[in-house]
C-alpha positions as semicolon CSV with decimal commas, in nm:
position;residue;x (nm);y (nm);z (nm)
1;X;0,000;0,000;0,000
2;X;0,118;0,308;-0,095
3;X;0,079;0,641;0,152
4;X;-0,155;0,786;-0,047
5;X;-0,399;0,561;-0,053
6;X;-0,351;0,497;0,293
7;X;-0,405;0,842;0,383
8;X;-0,698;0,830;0,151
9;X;-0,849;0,499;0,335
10;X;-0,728;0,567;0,740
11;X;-1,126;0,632;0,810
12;X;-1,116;0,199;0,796
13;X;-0,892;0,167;1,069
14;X;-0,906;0,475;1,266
15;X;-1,091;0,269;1,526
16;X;-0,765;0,120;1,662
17;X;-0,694;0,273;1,967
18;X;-0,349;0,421;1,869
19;X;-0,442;0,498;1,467
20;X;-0,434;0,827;1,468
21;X;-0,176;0,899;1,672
22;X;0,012;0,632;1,466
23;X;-0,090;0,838;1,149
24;X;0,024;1,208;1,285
25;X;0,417;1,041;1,338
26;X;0,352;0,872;0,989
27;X;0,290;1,208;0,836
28;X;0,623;1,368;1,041
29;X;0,815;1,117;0,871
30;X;0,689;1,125;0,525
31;X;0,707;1,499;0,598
32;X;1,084;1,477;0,678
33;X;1,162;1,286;0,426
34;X;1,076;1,448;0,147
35;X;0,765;1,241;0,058
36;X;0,435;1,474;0,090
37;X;0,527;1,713;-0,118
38;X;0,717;1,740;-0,531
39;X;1,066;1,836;-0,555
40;X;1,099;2,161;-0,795
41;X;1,371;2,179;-0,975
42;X;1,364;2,536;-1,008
43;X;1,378;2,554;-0,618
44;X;1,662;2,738;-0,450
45;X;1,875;2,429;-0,328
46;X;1,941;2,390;0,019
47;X;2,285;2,445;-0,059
48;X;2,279;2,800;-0,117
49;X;2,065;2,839;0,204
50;X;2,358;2,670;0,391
51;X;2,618;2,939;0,248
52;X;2,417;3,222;0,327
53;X;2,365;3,129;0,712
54;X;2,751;3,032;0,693
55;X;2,820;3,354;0,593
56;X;2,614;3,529;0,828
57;X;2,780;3,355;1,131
58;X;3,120;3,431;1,003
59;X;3,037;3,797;1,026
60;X;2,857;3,785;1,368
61;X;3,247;3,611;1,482
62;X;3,435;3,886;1,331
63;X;3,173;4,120;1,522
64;X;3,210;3,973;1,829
65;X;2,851;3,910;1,864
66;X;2,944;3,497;1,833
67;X;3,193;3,384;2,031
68;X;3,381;3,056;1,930
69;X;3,282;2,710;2,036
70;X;3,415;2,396;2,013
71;X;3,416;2,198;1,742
72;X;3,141;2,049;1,598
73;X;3,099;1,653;1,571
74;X;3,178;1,534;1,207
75;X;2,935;1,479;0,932
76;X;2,955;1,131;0,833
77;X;2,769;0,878;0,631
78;X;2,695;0,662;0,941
79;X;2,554;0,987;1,114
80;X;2,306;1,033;0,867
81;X;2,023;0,870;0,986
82;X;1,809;0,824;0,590
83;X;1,856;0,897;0,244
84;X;1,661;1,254;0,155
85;X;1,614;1,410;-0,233
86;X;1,918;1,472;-0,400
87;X;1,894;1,877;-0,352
88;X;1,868;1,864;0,020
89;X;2,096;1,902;0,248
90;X;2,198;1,793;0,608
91;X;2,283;2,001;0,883
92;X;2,331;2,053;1,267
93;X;2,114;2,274;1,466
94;X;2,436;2,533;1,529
95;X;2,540;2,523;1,146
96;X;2,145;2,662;1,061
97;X;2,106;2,910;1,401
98;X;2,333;3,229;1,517
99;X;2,212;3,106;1,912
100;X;2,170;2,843;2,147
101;X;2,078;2,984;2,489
102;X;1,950;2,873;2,804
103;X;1,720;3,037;3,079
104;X;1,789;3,053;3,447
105;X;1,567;3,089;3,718
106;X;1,515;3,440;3,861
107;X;1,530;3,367;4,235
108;X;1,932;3,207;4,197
109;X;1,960;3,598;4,130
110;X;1,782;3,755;4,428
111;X;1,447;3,843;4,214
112;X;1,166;3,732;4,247
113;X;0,810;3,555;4,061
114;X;0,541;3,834;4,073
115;X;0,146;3,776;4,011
116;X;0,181;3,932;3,646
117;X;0,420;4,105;3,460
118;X;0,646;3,942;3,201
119;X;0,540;3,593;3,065
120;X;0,806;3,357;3,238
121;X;0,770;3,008;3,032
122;X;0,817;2,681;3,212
123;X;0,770;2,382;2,972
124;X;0,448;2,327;3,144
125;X;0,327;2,623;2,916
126;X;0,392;2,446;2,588
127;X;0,100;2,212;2,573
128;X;0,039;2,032;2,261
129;X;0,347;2,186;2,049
130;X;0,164;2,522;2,120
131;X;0,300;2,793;2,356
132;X;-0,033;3,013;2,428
133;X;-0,049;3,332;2,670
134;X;-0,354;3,119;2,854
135;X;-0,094;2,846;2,983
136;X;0,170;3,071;3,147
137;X;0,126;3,085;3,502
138;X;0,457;3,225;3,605
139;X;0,553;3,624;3,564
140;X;0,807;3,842;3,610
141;X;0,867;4,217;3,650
142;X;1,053;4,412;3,352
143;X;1,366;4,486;3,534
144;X;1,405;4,119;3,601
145;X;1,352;4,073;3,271
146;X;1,595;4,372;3,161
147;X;1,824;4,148;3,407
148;X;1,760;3,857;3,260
149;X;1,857;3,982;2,918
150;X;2,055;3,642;2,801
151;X;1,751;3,503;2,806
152;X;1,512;3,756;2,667
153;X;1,237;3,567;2,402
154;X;1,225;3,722;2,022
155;X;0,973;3,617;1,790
156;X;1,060;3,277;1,596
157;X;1,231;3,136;1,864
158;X;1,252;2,767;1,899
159;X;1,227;2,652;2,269
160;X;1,325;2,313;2,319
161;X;1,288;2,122;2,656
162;X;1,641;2,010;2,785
163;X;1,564;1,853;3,141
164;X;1,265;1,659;3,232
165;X;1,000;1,617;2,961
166;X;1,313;1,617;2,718
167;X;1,201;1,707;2,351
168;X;0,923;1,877;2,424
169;X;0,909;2,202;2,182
170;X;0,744;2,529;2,051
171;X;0,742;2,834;1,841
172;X;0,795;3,149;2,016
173;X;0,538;3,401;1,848
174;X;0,460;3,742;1,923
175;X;0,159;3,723;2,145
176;X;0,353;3,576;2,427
177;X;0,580;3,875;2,428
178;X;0,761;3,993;2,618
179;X;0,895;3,684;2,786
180;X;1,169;3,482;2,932
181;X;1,244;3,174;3,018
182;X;1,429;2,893;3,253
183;X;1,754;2,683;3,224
184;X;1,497;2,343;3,166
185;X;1,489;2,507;2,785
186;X;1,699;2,544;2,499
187;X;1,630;2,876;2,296
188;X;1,726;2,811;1,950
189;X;1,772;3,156;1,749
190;X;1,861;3,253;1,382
191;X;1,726;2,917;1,147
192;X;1,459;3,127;0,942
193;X;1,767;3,208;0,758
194;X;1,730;2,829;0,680
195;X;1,426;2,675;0,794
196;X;1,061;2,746;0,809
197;X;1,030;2,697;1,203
198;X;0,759;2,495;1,152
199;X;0,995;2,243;0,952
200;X;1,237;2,294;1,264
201;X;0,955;2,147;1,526
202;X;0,834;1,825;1,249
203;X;1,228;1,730;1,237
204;X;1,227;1,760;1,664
205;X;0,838;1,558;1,678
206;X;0,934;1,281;1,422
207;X;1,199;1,019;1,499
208;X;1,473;1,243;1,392
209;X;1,460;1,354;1,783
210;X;1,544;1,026;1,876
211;X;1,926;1,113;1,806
212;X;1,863;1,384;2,031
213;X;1,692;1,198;2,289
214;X;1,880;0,873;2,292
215;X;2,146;1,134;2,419
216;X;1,950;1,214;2,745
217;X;2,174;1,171;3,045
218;X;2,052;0,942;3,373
219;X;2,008;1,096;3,726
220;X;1,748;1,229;3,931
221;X;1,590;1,384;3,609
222;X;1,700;1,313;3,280
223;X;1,879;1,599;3,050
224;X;2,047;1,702;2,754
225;X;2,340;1,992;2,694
226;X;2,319;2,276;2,451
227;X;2,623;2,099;2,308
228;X;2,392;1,800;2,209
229;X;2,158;2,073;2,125
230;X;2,400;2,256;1,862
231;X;2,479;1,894;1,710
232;X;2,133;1,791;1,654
233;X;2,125;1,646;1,239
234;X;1,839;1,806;1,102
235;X;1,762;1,752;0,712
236;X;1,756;2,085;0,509
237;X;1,488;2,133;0,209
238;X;1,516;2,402;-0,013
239;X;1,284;2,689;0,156
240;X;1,011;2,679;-0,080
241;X;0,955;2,321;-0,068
242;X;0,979;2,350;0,323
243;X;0,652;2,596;0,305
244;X;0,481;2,358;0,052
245;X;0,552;2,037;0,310
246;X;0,420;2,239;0,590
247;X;0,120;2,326;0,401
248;X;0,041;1,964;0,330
249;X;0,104;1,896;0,676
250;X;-0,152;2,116;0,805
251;X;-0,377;2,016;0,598
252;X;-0,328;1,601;0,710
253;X;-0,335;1,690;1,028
254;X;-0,666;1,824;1,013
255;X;-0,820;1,561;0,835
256;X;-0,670;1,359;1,161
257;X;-0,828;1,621;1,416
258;X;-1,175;1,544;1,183
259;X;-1,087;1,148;1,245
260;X;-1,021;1,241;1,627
261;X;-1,347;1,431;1,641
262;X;-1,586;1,142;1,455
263;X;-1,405;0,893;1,679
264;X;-1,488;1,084;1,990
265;X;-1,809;1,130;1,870
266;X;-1,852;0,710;1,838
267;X;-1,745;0,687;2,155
268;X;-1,972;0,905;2,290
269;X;-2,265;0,799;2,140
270;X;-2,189;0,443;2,228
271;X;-2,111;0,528;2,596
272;X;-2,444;0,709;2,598
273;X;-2,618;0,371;2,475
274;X;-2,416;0,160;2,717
275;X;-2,484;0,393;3,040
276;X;-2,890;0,374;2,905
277;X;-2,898;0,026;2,871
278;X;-2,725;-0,026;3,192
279;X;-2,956;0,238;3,397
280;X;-3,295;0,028;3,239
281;X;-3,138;-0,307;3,316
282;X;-3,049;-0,185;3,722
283;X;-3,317;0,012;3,752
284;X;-3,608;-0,164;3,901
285;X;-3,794;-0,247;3,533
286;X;-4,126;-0,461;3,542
287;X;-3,996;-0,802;3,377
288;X;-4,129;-0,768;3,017
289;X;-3,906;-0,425;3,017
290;X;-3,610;-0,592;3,171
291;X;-3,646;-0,917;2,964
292;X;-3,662;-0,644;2,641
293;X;-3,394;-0,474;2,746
294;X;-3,175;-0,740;2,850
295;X;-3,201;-0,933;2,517
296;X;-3,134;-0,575;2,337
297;X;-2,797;-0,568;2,544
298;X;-2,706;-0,902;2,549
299;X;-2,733;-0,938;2,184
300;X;-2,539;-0,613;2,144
301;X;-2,255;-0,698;2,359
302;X;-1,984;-0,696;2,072
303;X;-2,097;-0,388;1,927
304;X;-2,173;-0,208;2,247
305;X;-1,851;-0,315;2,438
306;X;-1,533;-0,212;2,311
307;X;-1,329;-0,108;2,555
308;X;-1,200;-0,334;2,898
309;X;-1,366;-0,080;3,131
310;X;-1,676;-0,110;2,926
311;X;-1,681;-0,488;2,930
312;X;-1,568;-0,461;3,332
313;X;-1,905;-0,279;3,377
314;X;-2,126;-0,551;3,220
315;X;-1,979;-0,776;3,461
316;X;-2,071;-0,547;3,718
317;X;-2,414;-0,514;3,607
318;X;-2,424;-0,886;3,577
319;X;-2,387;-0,940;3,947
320;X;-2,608;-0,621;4,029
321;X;-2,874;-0,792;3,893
322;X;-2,788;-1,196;3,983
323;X;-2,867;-1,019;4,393
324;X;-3,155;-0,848;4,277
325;X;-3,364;-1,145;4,128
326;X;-3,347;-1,062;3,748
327;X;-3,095;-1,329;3,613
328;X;-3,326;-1,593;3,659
329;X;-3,699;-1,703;3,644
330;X;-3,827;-1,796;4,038
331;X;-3,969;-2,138;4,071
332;X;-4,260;-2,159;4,335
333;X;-4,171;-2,497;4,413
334;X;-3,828;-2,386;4,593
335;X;-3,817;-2,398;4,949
336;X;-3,871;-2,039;5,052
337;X;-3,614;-1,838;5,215
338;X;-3,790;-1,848;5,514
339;X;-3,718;-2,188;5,577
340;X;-3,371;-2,172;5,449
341;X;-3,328;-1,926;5,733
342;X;-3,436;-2,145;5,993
343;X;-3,224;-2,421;5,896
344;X;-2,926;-2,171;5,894
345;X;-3,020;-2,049;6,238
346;X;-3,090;-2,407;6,340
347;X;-2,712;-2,497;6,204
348;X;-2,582;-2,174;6,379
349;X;-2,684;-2,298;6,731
350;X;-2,593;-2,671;6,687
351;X;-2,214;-2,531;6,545
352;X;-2,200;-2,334;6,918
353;X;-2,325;-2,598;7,109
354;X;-2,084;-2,833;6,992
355;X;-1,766;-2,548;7,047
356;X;-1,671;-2,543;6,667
357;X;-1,739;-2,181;6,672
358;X;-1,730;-1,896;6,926
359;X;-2,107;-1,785;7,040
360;X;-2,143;-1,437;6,908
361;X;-2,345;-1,130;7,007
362;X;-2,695;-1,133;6,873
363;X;-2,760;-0,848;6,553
364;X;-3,009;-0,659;6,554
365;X;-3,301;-0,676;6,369
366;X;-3,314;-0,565;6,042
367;X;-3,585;-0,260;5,976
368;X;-3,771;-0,194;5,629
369;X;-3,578;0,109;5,621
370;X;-3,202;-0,063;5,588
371;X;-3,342;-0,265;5,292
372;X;-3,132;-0,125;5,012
373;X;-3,441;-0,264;4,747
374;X;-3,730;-0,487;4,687
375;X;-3,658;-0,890;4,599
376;X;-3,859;-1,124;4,467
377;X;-4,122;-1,264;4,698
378;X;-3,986;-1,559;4,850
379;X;-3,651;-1,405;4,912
380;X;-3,532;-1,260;5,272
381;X;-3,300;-0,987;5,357
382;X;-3,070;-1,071;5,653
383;X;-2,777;-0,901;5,825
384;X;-2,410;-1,046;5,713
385;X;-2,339;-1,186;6,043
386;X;-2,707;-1,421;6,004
387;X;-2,490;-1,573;5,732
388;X;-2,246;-1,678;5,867
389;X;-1,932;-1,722;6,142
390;X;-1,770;-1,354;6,097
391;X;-1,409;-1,245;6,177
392;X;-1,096;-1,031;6,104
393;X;-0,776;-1,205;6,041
394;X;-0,462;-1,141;6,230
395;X;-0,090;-1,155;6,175
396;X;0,119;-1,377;6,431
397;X;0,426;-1,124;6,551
398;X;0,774;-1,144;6,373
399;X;0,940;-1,190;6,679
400;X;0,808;-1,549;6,681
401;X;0,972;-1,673;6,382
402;X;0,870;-2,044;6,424
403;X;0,476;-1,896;6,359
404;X;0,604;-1,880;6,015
405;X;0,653;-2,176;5,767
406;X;0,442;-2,379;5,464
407;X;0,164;-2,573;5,661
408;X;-0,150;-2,367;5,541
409;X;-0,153;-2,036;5,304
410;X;-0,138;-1,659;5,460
411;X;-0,323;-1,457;5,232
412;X;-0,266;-1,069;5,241
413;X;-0,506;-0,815;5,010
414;X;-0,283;-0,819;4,763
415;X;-0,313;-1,190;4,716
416;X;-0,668;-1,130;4,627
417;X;-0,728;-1,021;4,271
418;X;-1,089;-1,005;4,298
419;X;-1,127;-1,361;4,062
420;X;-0,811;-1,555;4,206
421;X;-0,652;-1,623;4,553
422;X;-0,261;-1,593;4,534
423;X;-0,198;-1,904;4,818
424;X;0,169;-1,881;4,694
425;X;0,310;-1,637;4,924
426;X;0,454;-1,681;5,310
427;X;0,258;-1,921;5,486
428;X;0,201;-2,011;5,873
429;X;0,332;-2,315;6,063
430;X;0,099;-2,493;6,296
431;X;0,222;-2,296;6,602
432;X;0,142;-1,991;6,349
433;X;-0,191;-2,080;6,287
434;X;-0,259;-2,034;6,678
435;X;-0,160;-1,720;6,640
436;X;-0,365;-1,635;6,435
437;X;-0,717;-1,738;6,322
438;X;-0,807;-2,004;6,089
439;X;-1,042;-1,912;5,808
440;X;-1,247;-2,206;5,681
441;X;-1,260;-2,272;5,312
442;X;-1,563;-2,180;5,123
443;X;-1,521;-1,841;5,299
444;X;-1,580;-1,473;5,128
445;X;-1,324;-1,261;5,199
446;X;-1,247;-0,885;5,168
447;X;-1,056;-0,592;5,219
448;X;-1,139;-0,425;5,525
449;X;-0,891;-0,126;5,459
450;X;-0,686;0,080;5,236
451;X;-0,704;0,114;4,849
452;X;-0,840;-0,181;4,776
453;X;-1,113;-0,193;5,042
454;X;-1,409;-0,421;4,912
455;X;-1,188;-0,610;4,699
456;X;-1,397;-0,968;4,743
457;X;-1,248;-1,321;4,726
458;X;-1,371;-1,647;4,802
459;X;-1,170;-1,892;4,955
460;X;-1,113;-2,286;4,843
461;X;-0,896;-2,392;5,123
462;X;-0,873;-2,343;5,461
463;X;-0,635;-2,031;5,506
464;X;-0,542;-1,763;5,782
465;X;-0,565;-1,402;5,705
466;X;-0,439;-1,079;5,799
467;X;-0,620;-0,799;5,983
468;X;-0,673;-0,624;5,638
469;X;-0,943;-0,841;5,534
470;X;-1,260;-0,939;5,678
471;X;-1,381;-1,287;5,632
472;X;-1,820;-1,477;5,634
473;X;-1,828;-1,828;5,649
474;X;-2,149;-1,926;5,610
475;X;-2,334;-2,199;5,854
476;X;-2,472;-2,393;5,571
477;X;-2,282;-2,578;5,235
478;X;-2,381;-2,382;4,892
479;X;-2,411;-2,019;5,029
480;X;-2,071;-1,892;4,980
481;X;-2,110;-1,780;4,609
482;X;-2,410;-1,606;4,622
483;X;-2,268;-1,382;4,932
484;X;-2,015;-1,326;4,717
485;X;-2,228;-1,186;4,454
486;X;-2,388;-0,953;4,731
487;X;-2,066;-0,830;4,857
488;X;-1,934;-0,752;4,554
489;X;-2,254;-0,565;4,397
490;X;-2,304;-0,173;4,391
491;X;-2,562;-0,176;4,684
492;X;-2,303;-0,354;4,920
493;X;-1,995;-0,187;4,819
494;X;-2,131;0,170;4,850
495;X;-2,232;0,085;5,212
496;X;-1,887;-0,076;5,293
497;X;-1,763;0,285;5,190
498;X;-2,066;0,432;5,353
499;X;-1,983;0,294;5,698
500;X;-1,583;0,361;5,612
501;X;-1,418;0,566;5,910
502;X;-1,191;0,825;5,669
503;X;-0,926;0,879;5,896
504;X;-0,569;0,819;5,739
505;X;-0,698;0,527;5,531
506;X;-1,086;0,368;5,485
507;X;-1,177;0,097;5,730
508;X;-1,491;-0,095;5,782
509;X;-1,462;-0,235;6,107
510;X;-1,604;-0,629;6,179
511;X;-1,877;-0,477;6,379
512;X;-1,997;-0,243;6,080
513;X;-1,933;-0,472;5,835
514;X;-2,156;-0,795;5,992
515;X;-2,449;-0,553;6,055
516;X;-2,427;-0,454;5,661
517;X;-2,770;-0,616;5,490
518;X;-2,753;-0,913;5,194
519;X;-3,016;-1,059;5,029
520;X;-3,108;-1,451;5,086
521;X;-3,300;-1,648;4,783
522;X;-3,406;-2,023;4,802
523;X;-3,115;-2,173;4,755
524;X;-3,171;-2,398;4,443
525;X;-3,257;-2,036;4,269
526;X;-2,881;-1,914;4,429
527;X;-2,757;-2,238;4,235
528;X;-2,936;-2,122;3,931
529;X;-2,815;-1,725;3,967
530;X;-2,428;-1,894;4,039
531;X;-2,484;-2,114;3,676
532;X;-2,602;-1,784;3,519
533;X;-2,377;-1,580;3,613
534;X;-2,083;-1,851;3,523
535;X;-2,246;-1,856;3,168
536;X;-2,219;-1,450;3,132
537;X;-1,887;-1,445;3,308
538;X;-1,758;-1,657;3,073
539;X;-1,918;-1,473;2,787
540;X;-1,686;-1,160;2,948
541;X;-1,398;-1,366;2,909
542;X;-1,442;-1,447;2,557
543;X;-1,559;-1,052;2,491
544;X;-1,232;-0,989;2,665
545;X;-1,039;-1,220;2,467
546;X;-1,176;-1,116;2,142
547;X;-1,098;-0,753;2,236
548;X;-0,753;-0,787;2,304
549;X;-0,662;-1,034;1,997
550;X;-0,827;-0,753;1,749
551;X;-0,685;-0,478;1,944
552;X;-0,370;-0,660;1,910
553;X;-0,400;-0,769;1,508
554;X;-0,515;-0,407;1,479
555;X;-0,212;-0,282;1,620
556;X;0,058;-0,499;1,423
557;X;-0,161;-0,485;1,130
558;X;-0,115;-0,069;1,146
559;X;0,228;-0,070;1,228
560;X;0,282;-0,321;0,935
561;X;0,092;-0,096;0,666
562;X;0,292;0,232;0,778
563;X;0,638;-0,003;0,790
564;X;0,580;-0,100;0,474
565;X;0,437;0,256;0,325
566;X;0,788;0,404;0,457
567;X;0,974;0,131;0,278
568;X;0,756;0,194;-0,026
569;X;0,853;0,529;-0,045
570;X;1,262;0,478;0,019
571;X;1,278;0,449;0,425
């Protein structure tokens, strides 16, 4: 494929996350290469522009307004980084320019920043290759600026970042005057001799900066030296062709700021359809609406979610509505809740009586008014703690070394990535396990505190824990998966954060956390919700999958099209 067609046919494939940035740093290159535009024969050749700059340094020696600098590196075939038309030229940055200057910062000087005066540019000002009077923040008064004179900004200037964000660059034009600037940038003077400036800043933007950058020096922050600076290779059109490449490179880059726009615009317009159709599906609708809407969505799903946050959100809404009911039909022939509860009360005082778990405070009951929404009929709402056995883990201390060993898994939050259980990390020996507190398997765990509070895991061995992370096991087999569902839905995890004290760092305490309300369905229908959600989960996965192999084939199939387009036209 030739560029122009692919310029003429990027609209296909602008939907790859990285196109059109891709695209801009194609058109640099093409630009700097002497592709976008026709050679004219009848152009001045770079040659001549070359003497005439050469000529007007000499004089500026003899006058004493150019000192004499060292040397400047060689200009050799292996320097040269491509092959350009046969009447350019190549050239470093001091050969082109009659300065290379450097800011400093008032205040090394005794003067001080002022609330306005003279523009005083930081790099932070140059936002998107643009240096506008908007994004100064910094000011000066005019005799520190009369001070400052080294330093003092003229029209056409080239600033160029040389500490920090390294290669970062701008145009100095004359509505940011007057102005001055720092020692973080390079002020390149004197190339319109040579260069349209815009020319300058392609060369810096494409990979011809990479010579210049693959110079950055290590440390505390990363910089360059005007001497790198003054030796920066930069290719030299003749002038007229320069204004006829920059031309054609305005003009591609707005066709990609209409591609940006339109694929903005997609993504709005499908986020606006995503956000509906999850507000009507978690959103209390009667069941013909839900059943309507849940078929539009699910039969959608490719087109709707394109994006990993996107398709993280359907699982989300997945378990939002496996706790409210609307996954699956309810069967009147279950065993009510009701009687489910009994049996797990009935379970709870037999596991007490026989000393296999500690007798707990009684909860209190649970008021109409704490019931976060309306289930199904036969369903019951229930305090956490009604569930199950509730505790907080606890770490054995380091001075007893011999609590530490392999015989059963300590899991810390960050061995819970909200699917999996990392059991690989430093375990507890038996003595360790009295130490601490055993947590049975077929537990739900989560994060009590910190970042990742309400982080939920659920537990397939027995396991101890630390005091990050609370832990529920329930009284009866086959209720573990369903209060995971709970704890990891909206309802629950806003009222973990509800009930947070915000001191230093969120933590839900055992005693808020037990009281917090869950929803209990007959439990054949929990079996049914725990199949149904499996099924959608693993429709995630495979959206996931998909996503990342064509995000993937996308990416290499771009970056093979504008490989081979820059072979294609003598890369």
């Amino acid at each position: 494929m030739n560029p122009e067609l692919l310029l003429a046919h990027f609209d296909r494939i602008s939907d790859e996350p990285d196109a059109i940035p891709h695209l801009r740093r194609f058109i640099l290159e093409l630009a700097v290469r002497g592709k976008l535009a026709q050679q004219d024969p009848r152009d001045e050749p770079a040659s001549t522009l070359l003497k005439r700059v050469q000529e007007q340094r000499a004089r500026l020696l003899r006058e004493g307004v150019l000192r004499r600098e060292k040397p400047l590196l060689p200009q050799t075939t292996r320097s040269i980084p491509f092959n350009t038309p046969t009447n350019w030229e190549w050239a470093r940055v001091r050969e082109t320019s009659t300065l290379i200057t450097k800011g400093s910062t008032p205040t090394s000087y005794g003067h001080a920043f002022q609330s306005s005066g003279v523009n005083f540019i930081k790099v932070e000002a140059i936002r998107n290759g643009q240096l506008l009077p908007e994004n100064v923040t910094s000011f000066i008064s005019e005799e520190t600026n009369a001070f400052l004179g080294r330093s003092c900004l003229v029209a056409g200037d080239i600033l160029f970042s040389i500490a920090g964000s390294i290669g970062t660059c701008a145009r100095v034009s004359e509505n940011i005057l007057p102005a001055n600037t720092n020692q973080a940038l390079a002020i390149i003077r004197g190339t319109e001799t040579v260069f349209d400036p815009e020319f300058v800043l392609f060369c810096i933007r494409s990979s011809v900066s990479t010579l210049i950058l693959s110079k950055a020096r290590g440390g505390a922050m990363n910089n360059i030296s005007l001497g790198d600076v003054g030796n920066f290779l930069l290719p030299v059109p003749p002038l007229a062709e320069q204004h006829r490449i920059v031309a054609k490179v305005e003009e591609l880059m707005a066709l990609c700021d209409r591609l940006e726009a339109e694929q903005r615009e997609r993504e709005v317009r499908r986020d606006r359809l995503v956000a509906a159709s999850h507000y009507h599906l978690n959103n209390g609708a009667d069941a013909e609406s839900f059943r309507r809407h849940a078929n539009f969505y699910l039969s959608s799903l490719p087109q709707l979610a394109k994006r990993p946050d996107q398709i993280k959100q359907l699982r989300q809404t997945i378990l939002n509505l496996a706790v409210r009911g609307q996954l699956v039909s309810q069967d009147p022939n279950d065993e009510p809740a009701s009687e489910l509860l009994k049996r797990i009360q009935a379970e709870r005082l037999r596991l007490v009586k026989e000393g296999k778990i500690r007798k707990q405070q009684p909860l209190p009951s649970l008021s109409p008014e704490e019931v976060p929404f309306q289930g199904p009929e036969h369903w019951k709402w229930l305090r956490l703690g009604e569930i199950g056995f509730t505790q907080t883990g606890t770490t054995p201390s380091s001075n007893n070394p011999e609590c530490f060993g392999s015989y059963i898994p300590f899991v810390k939050p960050a061995d819970l990535s909200g699917n999996t259980t990392n059991y690989s990390g430093a375990g507890l020996s038996k003595q360790g396990v009295e130490h601490s507190r055993l947590v049975s398997k077929n537990s739900a765990l989560m994060v009590c505190i910190g970042s990742s509070i309400g982080k939920v895991n659920v537990t397939d061995r027995d396991i101890c824990c630390n005091q990050q992370i609370n832990a529920v096991t329930p009284y009866l087999e086959g209720l573990t998966t369903f209060t995971s569902f709970a704890l990891k839905a909206d309802y629950f995890q806003k009222l973990v954060f509800a009930n947070a004290g915000m001191g230093t760092l969120p933590i839900i305490s055992k005693g808020k956390w037990e009281i917090l309300p869950v929803p209990l369905p007959p439990l054949p229908e929990q079996h049914r919700i725990a199949a149904k959600v499996d099924e959608l989960m693993s429709v995630c996965n495979h959206l996931e999958s998909q996503l990342a192999t064509a995000q993937y084939e996308s990416r290499r199939l771009l970056e093979a099209v504008l490989h081979e387009s820059l072979a294609a036209v003598g890369g």
